[in-house]
C-alpha positions in Angstrom: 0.8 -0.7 -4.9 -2.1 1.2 -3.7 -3.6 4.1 -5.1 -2.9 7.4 -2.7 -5.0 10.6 -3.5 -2.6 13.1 -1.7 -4.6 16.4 -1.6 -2.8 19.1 -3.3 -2.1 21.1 0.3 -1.3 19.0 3.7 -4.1 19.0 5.9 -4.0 21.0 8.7 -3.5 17.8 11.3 -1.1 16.5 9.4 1.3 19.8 9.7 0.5 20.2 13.3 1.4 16.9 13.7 4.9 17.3 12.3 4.9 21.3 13.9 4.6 19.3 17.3 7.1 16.6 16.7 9.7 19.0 15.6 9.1 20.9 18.5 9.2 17.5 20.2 12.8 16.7 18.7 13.7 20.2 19.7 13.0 20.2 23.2 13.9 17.4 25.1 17.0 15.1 25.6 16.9 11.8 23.5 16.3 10.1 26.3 12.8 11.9 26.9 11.4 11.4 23.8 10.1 8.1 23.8 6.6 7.4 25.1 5.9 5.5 28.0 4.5 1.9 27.2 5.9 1.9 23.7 9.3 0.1 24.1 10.9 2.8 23.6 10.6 2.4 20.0 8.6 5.7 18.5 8.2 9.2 19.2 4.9 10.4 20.2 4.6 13.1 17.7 5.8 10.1 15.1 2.4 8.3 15.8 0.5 11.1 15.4 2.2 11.3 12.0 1.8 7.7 10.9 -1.7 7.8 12.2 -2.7 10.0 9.6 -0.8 8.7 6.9 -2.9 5.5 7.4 -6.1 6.8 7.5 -5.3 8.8 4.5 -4.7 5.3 3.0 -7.7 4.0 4.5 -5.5 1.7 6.6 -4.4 -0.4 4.4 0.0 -0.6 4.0 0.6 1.8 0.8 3.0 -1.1 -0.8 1.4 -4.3 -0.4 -2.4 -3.3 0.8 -2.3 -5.3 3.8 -4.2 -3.5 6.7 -2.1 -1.9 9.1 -2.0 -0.4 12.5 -1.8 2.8 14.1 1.3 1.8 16.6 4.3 -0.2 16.6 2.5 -3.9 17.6 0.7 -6.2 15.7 -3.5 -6.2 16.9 -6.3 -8.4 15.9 -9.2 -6.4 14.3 -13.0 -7.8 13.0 -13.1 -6.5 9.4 -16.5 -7.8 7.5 -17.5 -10.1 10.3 -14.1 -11.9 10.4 -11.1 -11.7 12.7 -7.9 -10.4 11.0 -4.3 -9.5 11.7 -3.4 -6.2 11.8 0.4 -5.5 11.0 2.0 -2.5 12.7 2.9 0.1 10.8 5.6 2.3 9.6 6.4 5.7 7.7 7.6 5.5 4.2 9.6 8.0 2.4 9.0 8.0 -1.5 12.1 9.5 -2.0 14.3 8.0 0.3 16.4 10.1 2.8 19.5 9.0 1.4 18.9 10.4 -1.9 19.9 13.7 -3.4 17.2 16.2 -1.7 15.5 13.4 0.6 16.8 15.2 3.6 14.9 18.0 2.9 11.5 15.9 2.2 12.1 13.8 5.1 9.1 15.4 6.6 7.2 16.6 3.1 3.7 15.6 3.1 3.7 14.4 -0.4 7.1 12.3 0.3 5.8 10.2 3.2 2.7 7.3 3.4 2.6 4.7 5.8 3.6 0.4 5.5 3.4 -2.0 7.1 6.5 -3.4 8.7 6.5 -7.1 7.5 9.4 -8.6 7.1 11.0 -9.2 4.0 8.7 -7.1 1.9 7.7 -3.6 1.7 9.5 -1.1 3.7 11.0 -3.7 5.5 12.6 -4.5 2.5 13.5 -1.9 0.8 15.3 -0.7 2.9 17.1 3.1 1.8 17.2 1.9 -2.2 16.0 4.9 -4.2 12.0 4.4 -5.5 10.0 6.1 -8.1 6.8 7.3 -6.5 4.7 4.9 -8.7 2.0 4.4 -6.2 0.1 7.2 -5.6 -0.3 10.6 -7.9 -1.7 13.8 -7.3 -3.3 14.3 -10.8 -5.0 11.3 -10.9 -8.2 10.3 -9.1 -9.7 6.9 -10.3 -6.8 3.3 -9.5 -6.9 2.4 -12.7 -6.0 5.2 -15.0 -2.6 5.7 -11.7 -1.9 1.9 -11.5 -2.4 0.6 -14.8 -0.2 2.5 -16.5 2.2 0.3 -14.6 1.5 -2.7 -13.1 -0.6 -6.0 -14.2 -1.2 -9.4 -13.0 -0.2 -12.9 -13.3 -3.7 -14.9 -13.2 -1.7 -18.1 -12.8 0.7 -16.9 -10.4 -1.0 -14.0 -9.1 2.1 -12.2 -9.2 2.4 -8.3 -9.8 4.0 -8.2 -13.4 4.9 -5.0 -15.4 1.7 -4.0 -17.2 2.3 -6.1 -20.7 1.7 -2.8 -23.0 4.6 -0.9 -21.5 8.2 -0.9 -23.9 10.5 -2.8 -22.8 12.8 -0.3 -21.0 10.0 0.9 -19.0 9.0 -3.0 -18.4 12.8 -3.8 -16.3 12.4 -0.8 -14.6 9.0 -1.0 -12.9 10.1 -4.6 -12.3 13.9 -2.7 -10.7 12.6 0.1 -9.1 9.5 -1.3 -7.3 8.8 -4.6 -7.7 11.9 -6.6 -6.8 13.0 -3.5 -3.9 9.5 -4.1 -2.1 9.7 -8.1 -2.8 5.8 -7.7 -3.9 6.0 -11.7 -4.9 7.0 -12.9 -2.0 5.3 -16.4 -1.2 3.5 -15.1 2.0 1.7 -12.3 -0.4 1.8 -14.6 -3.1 -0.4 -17.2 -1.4 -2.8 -14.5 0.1 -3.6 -13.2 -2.6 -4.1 -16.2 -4.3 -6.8 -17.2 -1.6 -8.9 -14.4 -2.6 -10.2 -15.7 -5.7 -9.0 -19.2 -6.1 -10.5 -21.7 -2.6 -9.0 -25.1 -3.6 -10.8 -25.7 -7.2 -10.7 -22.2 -8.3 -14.6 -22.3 -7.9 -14.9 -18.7 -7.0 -13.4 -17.6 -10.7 -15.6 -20.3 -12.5 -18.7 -18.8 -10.5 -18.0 -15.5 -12.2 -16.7 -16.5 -15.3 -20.2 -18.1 -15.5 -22.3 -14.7 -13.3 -20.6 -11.7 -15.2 -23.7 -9.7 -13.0 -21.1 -11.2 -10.0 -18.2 -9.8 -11.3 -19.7 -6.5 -12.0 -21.2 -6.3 -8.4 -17.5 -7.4 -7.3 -15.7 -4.7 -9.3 -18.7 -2.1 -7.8 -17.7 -3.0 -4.6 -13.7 -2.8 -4.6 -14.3 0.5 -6.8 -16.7 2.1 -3.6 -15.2 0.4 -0.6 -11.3 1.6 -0.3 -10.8 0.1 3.2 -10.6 -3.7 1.3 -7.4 -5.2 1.8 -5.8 -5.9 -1.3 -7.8 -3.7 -2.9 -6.1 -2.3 -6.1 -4.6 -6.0 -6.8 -8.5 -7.8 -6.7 -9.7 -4.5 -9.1 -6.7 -5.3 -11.4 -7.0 -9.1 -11.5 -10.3 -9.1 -11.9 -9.9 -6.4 -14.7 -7.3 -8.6 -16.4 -9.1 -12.2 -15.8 -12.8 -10.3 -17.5 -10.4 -9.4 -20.4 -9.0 -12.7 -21.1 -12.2 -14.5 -20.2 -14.3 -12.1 -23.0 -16.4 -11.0 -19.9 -18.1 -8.3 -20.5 -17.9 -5.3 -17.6 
C-alpha cells in the first residue's frame, strides 16, 4: 500500500535497463541467460530492472512497505542504528500479464514496481489475480490525498480496512481487489505492525495521546523521511488514532 510517484516519462536508466534485457532475451540461448552466482534464478538485465523499481520506491516492498532488496536473497541491513531483515525482492505487474493487454505492459514503466517475495502475502500471493492500480498514481503527489481515498486502519487490530467513508460497493471491492489478493492482514504483518506503536502496555500511544507536540514531530517525520518501513500505514494510523483521540495535528 505504498504511495509510488511514477514520473510522467520512464527515466532514462530505467529504459536502458529493459533496452538491454530485451536485447539480453534476444541474444542468447536460455541456458546463457542466467548470471553466474545467482542460482540461476534471474536475468541480469532483470536486476537491473528491479533495482530501479526499488529505489524508485525508496526500498521499501510497494504492497506491504517492508524493506526490500536489490537481488533474489534475503540480507541483513542497519537502518536507524538497528539491524533489520531485508527481504528479496521481486517485480510486480499492476496489471497482471494474464489480463487483457498485460502482455503488452509486461515491460511498461508505469505497469511494473517492485515486492517483496514473502510468502503468503504480497506478490507472493497474489499470484496472476487481476488488481486495480490502487497504490500508486501519477496525478497525485502527497500519501494521503492517493491512499486515503481508499484504505484506513483498524486501531484495535491494526488491520488495513476499507476507508470507512467509501459506499459500500466501493468498500467490498478495495477489500476484493487488493486487500484479501495481497493477504495485507496476515498475522506476521499484523503483529509488526502492531509493534510499532503499541510495546506491551500500549505506552507509546498514551505518551502521544498525552504529547500531541510528539505526534506532530512523528507525523513530520514519516511525511519527510520515505525510506521508513511501514511508512504509509504509521502516517495513516496515526492520522486516524489523532482523529478519534480529538488530537489536534
Amino acid at each position: 500500500m505504498q504511495f509510488i510517484l511514477k514520473q510522467e516519462k520512464p527515466h532514462q536508466a530505467f529504459l536502458d535497463a529493459i533496452s538491454n534485457w530485451n536485447e539480453a532475451n534476444e541474444k542468447f540461448e536460455p541456458a546463457e541467460r542466467y548470471q553466474e552466482g545467482q542460482g540461476a534464478v534471474e536475468l541480469k538485465y532483470k536486476e537491473y530492472v528491479r533495482t530501479f523499481l526499488r529505489n524508485e520506491q525508496f526500498g521499501l516492498c510497494a504492497i506491504c512497505q517492508k524493506p526490500i532488496g536489490a537481488n533474489v536473497f534475503r540480507e541483513q541491513a542497519i537502518f536507524h542504528d538497528e539491524v533489520i531483515d531485508i527481504e528479496p525482492s521481486d517485480i510486480e505487474h499492476v496489471v497482471a500479464q494474464n489480463s487483457i493487454g498485460g502482455k503488452s505492459k509486461s515491460l511498461e514503466y508505469h505497469n511494473l514496481v517492485a515486492s517483496c517475495r514473502t510468502p503468503h502475502t504480497c506478490n507472493a500471493k497474489r499470484g496472476k489475480d487481476i488488481i486495480k492500480p490502487y497504490y500508486f498514481d501519477t496525478a497525485s503527489r502527497t500519501t494521503l490525498q492517493s491512499l486515503n481515498a481508499f484504505f484506513s486502519v483498524n486501531l484495535g487490530t491494526y488491520e488495513i480496512v476499507p476507508n470507512e467513508q467509501l459506499p459500500v460497493g466501493d468498500k467490498e471491492t478495495v477489500f476484493k481487489k487488493f486487500i484479501k489478493p495481497y493477504n495485507l492482514n496476515q498475522d506476521d504483518l499484523v503483529a509488526t505492525r502492531k509493534s510499532l506503536f503499541s510495546g506491551s502496555d500500549e505506552s507509546y500511544l498514551k505518551e502521544l495521546k498525552a504529547n500531541p507536540i510528539k505526534l506532530r514531530r512523528k507525523l513530520q517525520t514519516l511525511a519527510s523521511d520515505q525510506t521508513i518501513p511501514f511508512r504509509e500505514f504509521q502516517l495513516l494510523f496515526l492520522h486516524k488514532f489523532a482523529k478519534v483521540m480529538n488530537i489536534p495535528i
